[in-house]
N, C-alpha and C positions, 0 to 999 in steps of 0.2 A: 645738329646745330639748333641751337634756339634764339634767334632775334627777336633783338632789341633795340629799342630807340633810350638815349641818355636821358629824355626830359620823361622821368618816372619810372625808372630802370630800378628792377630790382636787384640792390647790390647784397649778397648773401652773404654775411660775416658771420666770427667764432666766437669767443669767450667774449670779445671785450668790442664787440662791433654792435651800430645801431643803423636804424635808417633816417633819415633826417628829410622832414619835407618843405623845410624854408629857406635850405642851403644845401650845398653839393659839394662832395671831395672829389676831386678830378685827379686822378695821377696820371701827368704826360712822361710818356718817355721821348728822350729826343738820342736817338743814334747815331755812332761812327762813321760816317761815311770819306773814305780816303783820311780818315783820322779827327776829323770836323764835321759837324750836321750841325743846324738850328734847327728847331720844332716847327709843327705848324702853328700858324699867329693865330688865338681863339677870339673875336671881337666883335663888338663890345660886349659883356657882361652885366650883371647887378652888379651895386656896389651892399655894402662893404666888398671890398676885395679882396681878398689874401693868397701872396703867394709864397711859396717856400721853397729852398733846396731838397732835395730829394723825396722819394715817394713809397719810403716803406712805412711799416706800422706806428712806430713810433714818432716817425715825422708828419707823416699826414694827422695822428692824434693833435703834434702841436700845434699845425697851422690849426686845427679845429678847434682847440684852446683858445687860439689867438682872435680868430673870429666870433665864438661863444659868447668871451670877454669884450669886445667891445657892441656884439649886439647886447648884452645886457647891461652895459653902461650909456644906452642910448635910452634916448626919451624919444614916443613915437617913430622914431628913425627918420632923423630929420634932424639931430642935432647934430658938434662936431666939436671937439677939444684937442688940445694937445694933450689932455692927461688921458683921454679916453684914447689916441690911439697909441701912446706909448703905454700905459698901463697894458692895452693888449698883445702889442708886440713883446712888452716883459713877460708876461704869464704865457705867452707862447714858447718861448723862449725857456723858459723855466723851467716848463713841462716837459720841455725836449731833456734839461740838466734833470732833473730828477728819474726819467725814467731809464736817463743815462742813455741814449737812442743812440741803439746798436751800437754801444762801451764807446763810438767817437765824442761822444758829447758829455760834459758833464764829470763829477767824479768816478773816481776807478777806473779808468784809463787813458792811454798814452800815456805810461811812466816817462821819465825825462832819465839822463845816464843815469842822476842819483836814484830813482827810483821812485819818483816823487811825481806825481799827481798835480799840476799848472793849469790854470784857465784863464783864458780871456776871452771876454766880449764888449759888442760895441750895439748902441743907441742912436739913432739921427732923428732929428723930427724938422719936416722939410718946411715949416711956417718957422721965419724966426733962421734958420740953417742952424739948429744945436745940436751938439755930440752929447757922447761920453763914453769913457771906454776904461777898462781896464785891460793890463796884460800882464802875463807868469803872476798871476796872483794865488796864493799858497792860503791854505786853511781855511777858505769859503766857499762854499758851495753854491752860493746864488751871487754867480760872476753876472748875472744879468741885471738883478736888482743893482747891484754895488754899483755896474757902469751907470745907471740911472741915477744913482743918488752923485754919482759926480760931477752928469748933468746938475742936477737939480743942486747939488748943497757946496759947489765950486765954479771958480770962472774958468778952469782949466777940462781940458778937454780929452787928458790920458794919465792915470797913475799906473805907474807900475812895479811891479816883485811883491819886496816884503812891503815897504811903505804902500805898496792900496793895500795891503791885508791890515797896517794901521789905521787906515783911515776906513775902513769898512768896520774895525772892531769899533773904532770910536764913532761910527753910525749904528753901532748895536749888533750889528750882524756874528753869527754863533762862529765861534773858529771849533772849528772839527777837522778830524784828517782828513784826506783826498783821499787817500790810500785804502783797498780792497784787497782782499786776499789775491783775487784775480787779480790785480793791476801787480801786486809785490808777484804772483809767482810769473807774470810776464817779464820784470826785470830779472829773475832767475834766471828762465828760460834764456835771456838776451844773453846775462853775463856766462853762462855755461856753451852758448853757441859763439863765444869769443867776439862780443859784443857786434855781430853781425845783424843787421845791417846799420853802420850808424852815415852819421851826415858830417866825418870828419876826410880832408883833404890834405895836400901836402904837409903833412904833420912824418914825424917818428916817433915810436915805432908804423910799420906799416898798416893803417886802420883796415884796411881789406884783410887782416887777417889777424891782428893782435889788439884788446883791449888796452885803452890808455892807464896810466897821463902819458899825452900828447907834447913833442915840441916841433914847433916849426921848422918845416926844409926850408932854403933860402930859394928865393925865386932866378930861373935862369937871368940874365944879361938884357935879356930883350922885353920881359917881363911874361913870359904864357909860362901857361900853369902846364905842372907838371902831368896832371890828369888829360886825357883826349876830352875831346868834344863830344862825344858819346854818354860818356861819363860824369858830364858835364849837365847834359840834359835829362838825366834820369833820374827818377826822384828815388832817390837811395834809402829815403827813411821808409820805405814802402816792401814788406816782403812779396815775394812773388804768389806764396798762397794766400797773402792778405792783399791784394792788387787795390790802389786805391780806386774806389767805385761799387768793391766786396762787399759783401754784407756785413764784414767787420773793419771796414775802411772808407764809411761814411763823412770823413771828417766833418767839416761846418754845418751846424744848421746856422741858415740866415734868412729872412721872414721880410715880406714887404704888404704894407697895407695901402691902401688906396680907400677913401672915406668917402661919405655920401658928396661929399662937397670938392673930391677931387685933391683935397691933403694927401700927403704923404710924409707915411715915416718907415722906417727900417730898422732892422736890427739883426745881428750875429752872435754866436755862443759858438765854443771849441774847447779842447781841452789839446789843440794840439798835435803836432807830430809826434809818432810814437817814437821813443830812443833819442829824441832832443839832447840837443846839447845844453845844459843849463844856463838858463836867461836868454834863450831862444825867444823872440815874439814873431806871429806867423801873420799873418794878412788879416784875418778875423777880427781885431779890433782897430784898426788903421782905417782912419776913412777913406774912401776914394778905391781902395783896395777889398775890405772884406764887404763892405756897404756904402751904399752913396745914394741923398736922395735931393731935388728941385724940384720945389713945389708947383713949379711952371711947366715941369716935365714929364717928372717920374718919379721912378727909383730901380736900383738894379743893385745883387747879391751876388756873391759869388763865393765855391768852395773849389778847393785842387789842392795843388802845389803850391802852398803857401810863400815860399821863399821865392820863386818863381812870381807868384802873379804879382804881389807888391810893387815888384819893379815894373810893372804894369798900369797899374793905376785901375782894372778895367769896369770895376764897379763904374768910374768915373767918366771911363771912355763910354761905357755904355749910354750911361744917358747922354752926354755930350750929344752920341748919335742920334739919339731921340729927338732933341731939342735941335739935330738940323732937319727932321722930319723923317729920319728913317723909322719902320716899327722896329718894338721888341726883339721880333726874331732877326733883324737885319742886324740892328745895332749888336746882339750880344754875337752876333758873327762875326761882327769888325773886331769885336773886344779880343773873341779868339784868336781870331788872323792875328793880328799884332804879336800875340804870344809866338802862336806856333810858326812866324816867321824868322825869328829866332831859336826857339829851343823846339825844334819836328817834333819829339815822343815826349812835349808837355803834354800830363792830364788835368784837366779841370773845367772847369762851368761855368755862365753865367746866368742867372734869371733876370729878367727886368719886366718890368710893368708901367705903360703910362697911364697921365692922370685919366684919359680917356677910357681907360677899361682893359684896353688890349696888354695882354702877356706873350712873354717867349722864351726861349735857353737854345743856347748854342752849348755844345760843348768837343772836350776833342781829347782823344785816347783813354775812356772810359772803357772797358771789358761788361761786354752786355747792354750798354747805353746809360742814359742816365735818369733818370723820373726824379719829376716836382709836384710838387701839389697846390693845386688850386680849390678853395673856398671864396664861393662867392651866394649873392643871396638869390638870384633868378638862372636856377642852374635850367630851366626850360628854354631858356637862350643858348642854354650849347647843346647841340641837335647835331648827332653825329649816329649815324647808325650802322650799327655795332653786331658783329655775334661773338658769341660767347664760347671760346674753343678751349676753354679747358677750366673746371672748378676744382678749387682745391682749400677743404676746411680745414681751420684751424686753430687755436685756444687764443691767440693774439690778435686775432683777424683770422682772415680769408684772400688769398689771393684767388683772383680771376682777371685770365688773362685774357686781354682782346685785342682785334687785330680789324683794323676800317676794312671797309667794302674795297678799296684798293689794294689791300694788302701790303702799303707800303712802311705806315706807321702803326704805332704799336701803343695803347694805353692801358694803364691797369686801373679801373672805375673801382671804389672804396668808400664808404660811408662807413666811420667810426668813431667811438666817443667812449674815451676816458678818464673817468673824474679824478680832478683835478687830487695827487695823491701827497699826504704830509711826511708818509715813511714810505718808502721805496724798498728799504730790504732788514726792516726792522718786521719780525712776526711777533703779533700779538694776540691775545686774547681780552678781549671786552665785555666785562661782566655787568649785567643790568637786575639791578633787582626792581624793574616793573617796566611797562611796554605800555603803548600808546593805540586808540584803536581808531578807527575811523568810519565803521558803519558796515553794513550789510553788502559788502561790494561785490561778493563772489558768492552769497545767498543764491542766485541760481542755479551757479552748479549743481550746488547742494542736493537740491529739491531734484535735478536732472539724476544724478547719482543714485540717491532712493528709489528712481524708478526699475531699478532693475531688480527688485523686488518682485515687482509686477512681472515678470515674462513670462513666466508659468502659465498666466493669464491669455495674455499676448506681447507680442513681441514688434519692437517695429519696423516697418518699411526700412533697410539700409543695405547696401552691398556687405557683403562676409567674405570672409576668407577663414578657412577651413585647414582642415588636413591636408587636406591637397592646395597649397600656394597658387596654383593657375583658378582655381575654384570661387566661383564669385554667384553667390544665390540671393535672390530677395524673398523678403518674408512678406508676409501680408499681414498688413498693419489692424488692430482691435484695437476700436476704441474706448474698450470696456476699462483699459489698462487707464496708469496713471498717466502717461504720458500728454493730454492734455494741458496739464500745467507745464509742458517744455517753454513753449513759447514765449511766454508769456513773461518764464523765469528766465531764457534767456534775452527777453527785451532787457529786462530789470539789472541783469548783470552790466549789460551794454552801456544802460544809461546811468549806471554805480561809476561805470568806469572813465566815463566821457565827464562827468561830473567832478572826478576826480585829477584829469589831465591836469596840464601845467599852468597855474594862472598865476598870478601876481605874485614875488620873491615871497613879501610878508606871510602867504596864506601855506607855504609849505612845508611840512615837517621836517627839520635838517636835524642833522647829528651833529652837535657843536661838542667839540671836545676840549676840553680848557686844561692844557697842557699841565699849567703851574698850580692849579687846584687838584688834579687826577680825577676830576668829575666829567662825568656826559650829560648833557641838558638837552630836550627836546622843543623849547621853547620854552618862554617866561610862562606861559599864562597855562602851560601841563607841570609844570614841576619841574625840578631838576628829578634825575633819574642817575643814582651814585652808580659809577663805576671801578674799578681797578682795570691798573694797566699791567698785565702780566708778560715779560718778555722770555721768548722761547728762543732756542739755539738758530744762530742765524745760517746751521747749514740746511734747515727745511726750508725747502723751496716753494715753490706755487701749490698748496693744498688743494686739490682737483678734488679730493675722496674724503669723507668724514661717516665716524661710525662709532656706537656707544659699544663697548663689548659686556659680557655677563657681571663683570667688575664694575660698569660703569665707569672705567676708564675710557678716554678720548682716544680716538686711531684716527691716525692723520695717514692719507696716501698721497705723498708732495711728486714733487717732480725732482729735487734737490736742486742744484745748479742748471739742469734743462730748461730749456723755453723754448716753445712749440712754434717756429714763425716761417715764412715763406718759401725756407730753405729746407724745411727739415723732412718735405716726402716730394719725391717728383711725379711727375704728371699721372702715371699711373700708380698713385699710393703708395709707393714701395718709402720706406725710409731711407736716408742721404746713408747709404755709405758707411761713412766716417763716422757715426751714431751708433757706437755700441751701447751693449748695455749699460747702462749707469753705477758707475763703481760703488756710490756710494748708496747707504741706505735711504731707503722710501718709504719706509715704514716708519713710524714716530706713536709711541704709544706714551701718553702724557696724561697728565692727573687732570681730570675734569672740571678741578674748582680751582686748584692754585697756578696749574700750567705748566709744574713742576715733571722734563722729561726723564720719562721712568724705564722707557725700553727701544731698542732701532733696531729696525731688522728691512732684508729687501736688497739687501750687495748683490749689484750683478746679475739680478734678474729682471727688471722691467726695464723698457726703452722711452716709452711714454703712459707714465699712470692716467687714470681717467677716472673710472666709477671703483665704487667702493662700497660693499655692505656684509654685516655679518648675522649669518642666519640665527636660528632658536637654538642653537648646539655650538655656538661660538667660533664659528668656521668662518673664516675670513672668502669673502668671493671679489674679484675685483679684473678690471678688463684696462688693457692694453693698446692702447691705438696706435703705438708703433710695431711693438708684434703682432697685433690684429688678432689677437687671441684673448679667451677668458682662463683666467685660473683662481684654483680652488687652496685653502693652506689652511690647514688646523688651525690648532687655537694656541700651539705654540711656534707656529709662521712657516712651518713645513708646507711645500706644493705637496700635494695632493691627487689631483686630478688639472690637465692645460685641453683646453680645447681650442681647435686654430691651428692652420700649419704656420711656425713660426715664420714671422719677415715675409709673410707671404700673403696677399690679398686675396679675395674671391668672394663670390655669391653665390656658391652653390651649398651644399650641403652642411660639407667639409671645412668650409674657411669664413671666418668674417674678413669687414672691412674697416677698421678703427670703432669698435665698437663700442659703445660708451656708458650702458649700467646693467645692472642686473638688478632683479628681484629674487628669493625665491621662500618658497611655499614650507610647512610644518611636512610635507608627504613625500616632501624632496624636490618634486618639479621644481624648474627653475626656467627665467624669461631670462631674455639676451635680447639687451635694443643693439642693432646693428644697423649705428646710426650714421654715420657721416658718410658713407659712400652707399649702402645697399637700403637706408631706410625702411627694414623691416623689423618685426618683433617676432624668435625664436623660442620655441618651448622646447624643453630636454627634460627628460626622466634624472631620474637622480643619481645614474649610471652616464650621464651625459649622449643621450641617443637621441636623436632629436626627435620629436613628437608633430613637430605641426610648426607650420612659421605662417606669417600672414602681412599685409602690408606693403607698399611699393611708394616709388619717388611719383609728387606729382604729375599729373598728367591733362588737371584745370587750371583754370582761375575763375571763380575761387576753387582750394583745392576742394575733389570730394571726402567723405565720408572714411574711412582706411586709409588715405592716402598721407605720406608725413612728409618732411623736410626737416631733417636730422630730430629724429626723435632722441632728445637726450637723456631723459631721465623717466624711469617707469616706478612705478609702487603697485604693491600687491594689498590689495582690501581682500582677505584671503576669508571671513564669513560672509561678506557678499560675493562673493565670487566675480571679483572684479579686479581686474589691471587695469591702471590708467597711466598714460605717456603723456609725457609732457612733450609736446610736436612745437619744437621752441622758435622757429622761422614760419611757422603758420600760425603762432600766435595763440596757440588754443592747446585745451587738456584734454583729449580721446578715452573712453570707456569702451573697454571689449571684455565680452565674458571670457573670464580664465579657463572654462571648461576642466576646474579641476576635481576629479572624482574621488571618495572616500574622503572627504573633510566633511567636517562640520561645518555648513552654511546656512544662512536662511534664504534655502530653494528650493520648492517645489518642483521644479524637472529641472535635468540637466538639459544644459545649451553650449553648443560646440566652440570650442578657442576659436575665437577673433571675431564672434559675433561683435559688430559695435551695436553698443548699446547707447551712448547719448556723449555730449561733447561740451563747451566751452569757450567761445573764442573770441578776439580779440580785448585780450586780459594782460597783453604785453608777452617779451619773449622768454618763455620758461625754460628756466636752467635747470633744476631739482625738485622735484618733489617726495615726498617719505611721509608716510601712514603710521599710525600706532593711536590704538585703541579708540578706534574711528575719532580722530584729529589726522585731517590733512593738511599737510604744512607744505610751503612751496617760497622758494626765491624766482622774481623777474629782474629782466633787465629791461632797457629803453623800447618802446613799441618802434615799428616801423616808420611812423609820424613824428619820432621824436618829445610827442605828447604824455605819456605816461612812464611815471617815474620807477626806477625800482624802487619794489618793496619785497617784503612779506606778507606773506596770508595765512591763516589758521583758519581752517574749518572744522567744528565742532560739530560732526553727523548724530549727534545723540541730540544736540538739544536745534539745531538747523541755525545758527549761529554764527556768518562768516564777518572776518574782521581782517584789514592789512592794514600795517604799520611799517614804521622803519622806513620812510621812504626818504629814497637818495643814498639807501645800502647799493652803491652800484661795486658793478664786478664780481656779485657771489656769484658764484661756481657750484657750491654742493650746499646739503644741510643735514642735519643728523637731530634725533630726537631721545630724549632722555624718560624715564622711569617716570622719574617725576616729574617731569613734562616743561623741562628746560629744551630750548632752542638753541643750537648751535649753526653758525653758519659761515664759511668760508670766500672770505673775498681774494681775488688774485691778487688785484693791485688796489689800495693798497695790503703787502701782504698780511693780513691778519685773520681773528676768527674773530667771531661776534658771539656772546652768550646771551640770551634770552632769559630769564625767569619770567615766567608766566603764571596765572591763574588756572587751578586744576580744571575750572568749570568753563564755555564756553560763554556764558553771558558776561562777562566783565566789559566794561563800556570804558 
C-alpha cells in the first residue's frame, strides 16, 4: 500500500489526463445502503466551485471544462458575472455533448421508438432567478448553447420538439443529424428484440412482448391500472445489462457552480431515455426537477428516473432543505426519501451545493454506488487521507481506486484535462506547409545525448541494470569525459522550459482553424500557415500507432470503435470479458499527402492497439495492451512472429503487461517498453529470445536514475548506440546504452544494455518520441502543474538545435517521421492527425 494525503496527491492518469495544481478533481462516491446513502459533507472549500453528476472520464473532464472556463473569464479572481458563470456551465455542459459522455449524453444515443436521436437541456442563473431550456429538440447538437440563447434571446423559459429546432436554426445554430451508426444499430437491435424494453402500459397489443402501434385498454371501473405496483415502480426503459448507473447508463449530466461571491448557477444536458416514446420530455430540462438554484441558498442537480423524479420536484426540494438549514448531504436525503417513499426500487440522485461551499449526493438503487465530481480551487482544504488499493492505466484516464482510513466510503481522486474538441468523430488530417519555433528549449538534452560519445573515455556515476534484471552496478565517474556540461545544460533546459509555462492568453501559440477559409493560422503577427482539411473513413478510430512504410505511405494503428476506459481491464489487468477481439480492421493504410484510404487490414486480431513501428525491411511491429503481447507482420500484414501469452498478464520472462512501443535495430534486436503495469525495457534477439531487460517501477521521490512510471514510448539512435524512453508520468527522457554489437556506431568500447547514460526532466509528460537521421521528434501533453502546454519538439543532433512548436496540440498519442522530414502526429481527441512540413536543416527560427 502507498499513502497519501489529497492536498498534493499524485493522481496518475493515461492518454488524456493532467495534473493540475490550482485546482482539484474530487470524485465522491456516495453508496446504497438499504437502497439510500448520502455522501460524506466536504466543507468549506475554495471557490470557484464546481460540482457535477457523476464521476467517470468524461464527466469529470466537463466539470473541468466548466471550471477552466470561468477561471479564465475572471479577472484577478475576484470578479463575478452572470455571463461568466453561465458561459461556464455551457462549455461544461457542451464538453460533456460533444464527447457524447458515455453515449448518455449528447448525440448518438438513446434512440426514441422512431430511432431518432432527442435532446434536452436546461440553464438557471440564480442572481435575477432565469431559465432556459429546451426539450426533444431534433437536429442540434449544442442543446446547451440553444437553451441559453432562450434565456438570452426570449421571455419564455422552455421550447420544445421541432419548433426549438426553428428557433435554434433561426439563431444560427448548424442542423445535422443526431443519428450515429451506433445509435441506428441500437434501434435494430430494439426492433429485432420485439421492441423490448419500452416504456408502454395498458395499451394492445401486449407491449411486454409485441411491438406497436399501440391502442388503449380501457381502465377498470375503479380506476387502477392494469399493471401491479412493482411494475409500476421499475424503470422499464432500463435494460438489465445496461442498469441505470452502468457505464452505459449515465443519463444526465447536470453541473453546479458556486462563484467567488457566493452566486449560483446550474445547468443539465441529456439526450434522454433510451426506447422513448416519441415527444417524451424527461426531468433534465424542467426546473425544480433536473436543476434548481437560490441565490440565498444554493443549487442542487439531479439525474435517475426521469419520469419518476419530475413528479418530485427534488432539485427543488433540495435546496428548499438547505434554506431551512439543513446541509447538502441532509437535504439531497430528504429529496430521496420523498421519492423512495413512494416508488422503493426508484434509481436516482441528487447533488447539491450551498453558497457557503459545502456539497453532498444522496442517492438510491444505483448498482455499485454513485460518483460526482467536484472542482474547486483550494483542493489543500480537502485533507482526507487516503491509500491507494488498486492502479489501473489507461488511454482515457486512469482509474484509482481508494478507499478512507475507515473503510467505509469509497472515492475515485482524478486530475484530467481535455481540450476543448471541434470534431469528436470526424478523422482528419492537417497539412502545414511551415511550423513555428520557439528557441532552444530542449538544447540540453541535446548536448546530455552527445555525451555518450564520450564513455569510452569514462563513464558516469549511475545505477545500471544489465543482463541479469536484479543487477544494479555503479561506475565511477571521469571527469575527463564530457559530461561536465550536464549541469549546466540541464539548468538551461529547466529554465527554457519555466519560461515557456503558461502566461497570459495573448502570449500563446494556438491552432486557430478557420472552418470557412480551410486555413490554419498560428497568430497574426507569424503568418497564416495554409492548411487542407482531409477527411478519412469515419470507421478509424482513436489512432494510438503511426508509421511511414518504404512507399511512404501513412499506417495508421486505431482502435476502430474501442475506447480504452474504466471498465475495459479489471484489477488485475486481465481484459473485461466481453472484449473480444475487434471485428473490424486496425490497420488503415492511407496516402500521405491527400489522405486518400488505399488498404485495411487487422480483423479480428488486436483487442487494444498501442505502439506501432516499421523496421528497415518494411515489417510491421506493434504491441497490444489487451492481449499484452508484441506482434510482428510482414509487409503484406501477415503475423509473423506474437510474443506474450495471449489475454494473459505477467512480469516474468514470458509475458508482458500492456506493453506500449517498440524500437528495433538494422541487426534485428528489438526493445519492448513494458510499460503500464511492469515498467521495464526488454531486449530480444531477432528470433524474439530475450537478451536482457532492465528498469523497474518507482521506488523514490524524486524518482531515481532507471527507474520509470509508464515508460511509453522509446526510439533507437542506433549509430550512437542509444535508446531513449520517454518515462511520461516522470516527466523526463532516459538514455541507456543499447549495448548493440556488430553495428556501425560511433563507439570506441562496448557498454552493457541499460547502462544509463544521461536524462531530461521536467519537459512535460511524453507520449512519443521517434528518431531519424539524428532529428528527434517527440509529442507532450500538460506537465503535472498544469503549467506547460503541449507541444512539439525537434531536435537536430547534427547542428545542436532544439526548437518546439505547436503548442496547445493536446491529446497526441503517437508521431511518425517522413523521408523528407515531414511530421505527422496523432491526436485522440479531437480525432485527427496533424502534418508537419518542416525545414530539412535544423536552424530555421
Amino acid at each position: 500500500m502507498r499513502k497519501v494525503i489529497s492536498n498534493g496527491v499524485e493522481r496518475v492518469g493515461g492518454d488524456h489526463t493532467f495534473f493540475a495544481s490550482a485546482h482539484h478533481v474530487l470524485g465522491k462516491k456516495c453508496f446504497s445502503e438499504d437502497n439510500l446513502q448520502n455522501s460524506n459533507n466536504l466543507n468549506p472549500i475554495g471557490f470557484p466551485l464546481v460540482v457535477s453528476t457523476w464521476d467517470s472520464f468524461d464527466f469529470q473532464a466537463a466539470a473541468q471544462k466548466a471550471f477552466d472556463i470561468f477561471r479564465q473569464g475572471t479577472v484577478g479572481w475576484n470578479t463575478s458575472s452572470s455571463y461568466r458563470r453561465l458561459n461556464a456551465i455551457v462549455e461544461g455542459l457542451s464538453e460533456c455533448e460533444k464527447r457524447r459522455c458515455d453515449r448518455t449524453v449528447g448525440f448518438g444515443g438513446s434512440p426514441d421508438e422512431r430511432g431518432e436521436t432527442t435532446l434536452d437541456a436546461l440553464v438557471m442563473d440564480g442572481p435575477g432567478h432565469k431559465s432556459g431550456a429546451v426539450a426533444e429538440l431534433r437536429r442540434i447538437k449544442s442543446a446547451a448553447k440553444v437553451a441559453w440563447a432562450v434565456m438570452n434571446y426570449t421571455e419564455h423559459s422552455l421550447l420544445v420538439g421541432e419548433k426549438a429546432t426553428e428557433f435554434a436554426l433561426a439563431m444560427d445554430f448548424e442542423e445535422e443529424s443526431l443519428s450515429t451508426e451506433e445509435s441506428l444499430e441500437m434501434h435494430r437491435n430494439w426492433l429485432k428484440a420485439k421492441c423490448q424494453p419500452n416504456f408502454w402500459r395498458n395499451v394492445q397489443p401486449d407491449p411486454h412482448s409485441q411491438c406497436g402501434p399501440y391502442k388503449p385498454n380501457w381502465m377498470e371501473a375503479d380506476g387502477a391500472d392494469f399493471l401491479s405496483p412493482k411494475q409500476l415502480v421499475n424503470s422499464i426503459g432500463f435494460e438489465e445489462e445496461e442498469a441505470f448507473g452502468g457505464s452505459k447508463n449515465h443519463d444526465t449530466i447536470g453541473i453546479i457552480l458556486v462563484d467567488f461571491e457566493g452566486n449560483v448557477a446550474a445547468g443539465t444536458s441529456s439526450n434522454g431515455a433510451k426506447n422513448k416514446i416519441v415527444g417524451r420530455v424527461g426531468d433534465a430540462p424542467i426546473v425544480g426537477a433536473g436543476a434548481f438554484v437560490d441565490n440565498e441558498v444554493g443549487g442542487a442537480v439531479a439525474t435517475g428516473d426521469g419520469d419518476v423524479m419530475m413528479r418530485f420536484v427534488p432539485s427543488f426540494l433540495a435546496v428548499e432543505q438547505m434554506r431551512y438549514g439543513k446541509s447538502p448531504s441532509e437535504a439531497t436525503r430528504e429529496a430521496i426519501g420523498r421519492i423512495k417513499r413512494n416508488y422503493p426500487n426508484f434509481m436516482g440522485a441528487v447533488v447539491a451545493a450551498n453558497v457557503g461551499g459545502e456539497f453532498g449526493a444522496a442517492c438510491s438503487g444505483i448498482k455499485g454506488g454513485f460518483g460526482y465530481s467536484v472542482v474547486n480551487a483550494n483542493h489543500e482544504k480537502v485533507g482526507r487521507e487516503i491509500d491507494i488499493r488498486h492502479v489501473s492505466f489507461f488511454d482515457a484516464g486512469e482509474s484509482v481506486r481508494w478507499h478512507s482510513a475507515s473503510g467505509i466510503h469509497s472515492a475515485v481522486c482524478l486530475a484530467i484535462l481535455f481540450a476543448a474538441s471541434s470534431s469528436f468523430f470526424n478523422l482528419q488530417i492537417i497539412e502545414f506547409s511551415g511550423m513555428l519555433f520557439n528557441g532552444d528549449s530542449l538544447y540540453a538534452f541535446l548536448i546530455a545525448s552527445f555525451s555518450l560519445v564520450c564513455l569510452s573515455i569514462g563513464v558516469v556515476s549511475a545505477p545500471s541494470y544489465f543482463d541479469d534484471p536484479s543487477l544494479i552496478t555503479d561506475y565511477e565517474s571521469d571527469e575527463s569525459g564530457a559530461f561536465p556540461n550536464l549541469q549546466s545544460a540541464l539548468a538551461q533546459l529547466q529554465a527554457q522550459q519555466e519560461a515557456n509555462a503558461i502566461g497570459p492568453r495573448d502570449d500563446r501559440q494556438q491552432l486557430i482553424l478557420d472552418a470557412d477559409a480551410g486555413e490554419l493560422s498560428q497568430g497574426a503577427e507569424e503568418g497564416k500557415q495554409l492548411a487542407r482539411l482531409l477527411q478519412l473513413p469515419p470507421q478509424i478510430g482513436h489512432v494510438v500507432g503511426l508509421a511511414l512504410d518504404p512507399q511512404n505511405r501513412l499506417v495508421l494503428f486505431h482502435r476502430s470503435g474501442r475506447v480504452w476506459d474504466e471498465h475495459s481491464f479489471n484489477e488485475n489487468n486481465r481484459l473485461n470479458r466481453s472484449l473480444g477481439a475487434i471485428p473490424n480492421a486496425t490497420i488503415a493504410v492511407v496516402d500521405s499527402k491527400s489522405g486518400r484510404l488505399l488498404e485495411s487490414h487487422g480483423q479480428n486480431l488486436f483487442y487494444m492497439p498501442h505502439g506501432l513501428i516499421i523496421d528497415s525491411n518494411g515489417n510491421l511491429w506493434v504491441t497490444d495492451v489487451g492481449s499484452h503481447q508484441v506482434h510482428k507482420l510482414d509487409k503484406f500484414f501477415r503475423p509473423t512472429m506474437s510474443l506474450g501469452e495471449k489475454l494473459t498478464p505477467g512480469s516474468d520472462a514470458e509475458h508482458f503487461c500492456k506493453p506500449t512501443d517498440i524500437a528495433v535495430s538494422t541487426n534485428g534486436d528489438f526493445f519492448v517498453a513494458d510499460g503500464y503495469c511492469n515498467s521495464r525495457i526488454m531486449k530480444f534477439d531477432r528470433n524474439g529470445k530475450l537478451i536482457s531487460q532492465f528498469g523497474h517501477q518507482n521506488s523514490a521521490n524524486p524518482p531515481k536514475s532507471g527507474e520509470f512510471f509508464v515508460p511509453h514510448s522509446i526510439a533507437l539512435i542506433e549509430d550512437l548506440n542509444l535508446v531513449c524512453v520517454a518515462d511520461r508520468e516522470n516527466e523526463r527522457i532516459q538514455c541507456f546504452s543499447a549495448g548493440l554489437e556488430g553495428t556501425t556506431h560511433n563507439r570506441r568500447a562496448y557498454v552493457p544494455t541499460g547502462t544509463f547514460v544521461t536524462k531530461a526532466e521536467n519537459i512535460g509528460r511524453i507520449y512519443a518520441i521517434r528518431e531519424k537521421e539524428h532529428f528527434l521528434v517527440g509529442v507532450t501533453s500538460w506537465d503535472r502543474n498544469g503549467q506547460l502546454e503541449p507541444q512539439v519538439f525537434v531536435m537536430d543532433m547534427n547542428t545542436g538545435k532544439a526548437n518546439s512548436f505547436a503548442k496547445g496540440l493536446a491529446n497526441a498519442h503517437a508521431v511518425a517521421l517522413s523521408a523528407s522530414g515531414d511530421i505527422f502526429v496523432s491526436q485522440l481527441e479531437p480525432r485527427q492527425i496533424v502534418k508537419f512540413s518542416i525545414p530539412s536543416t535544423g536552424d530555421a527560427q
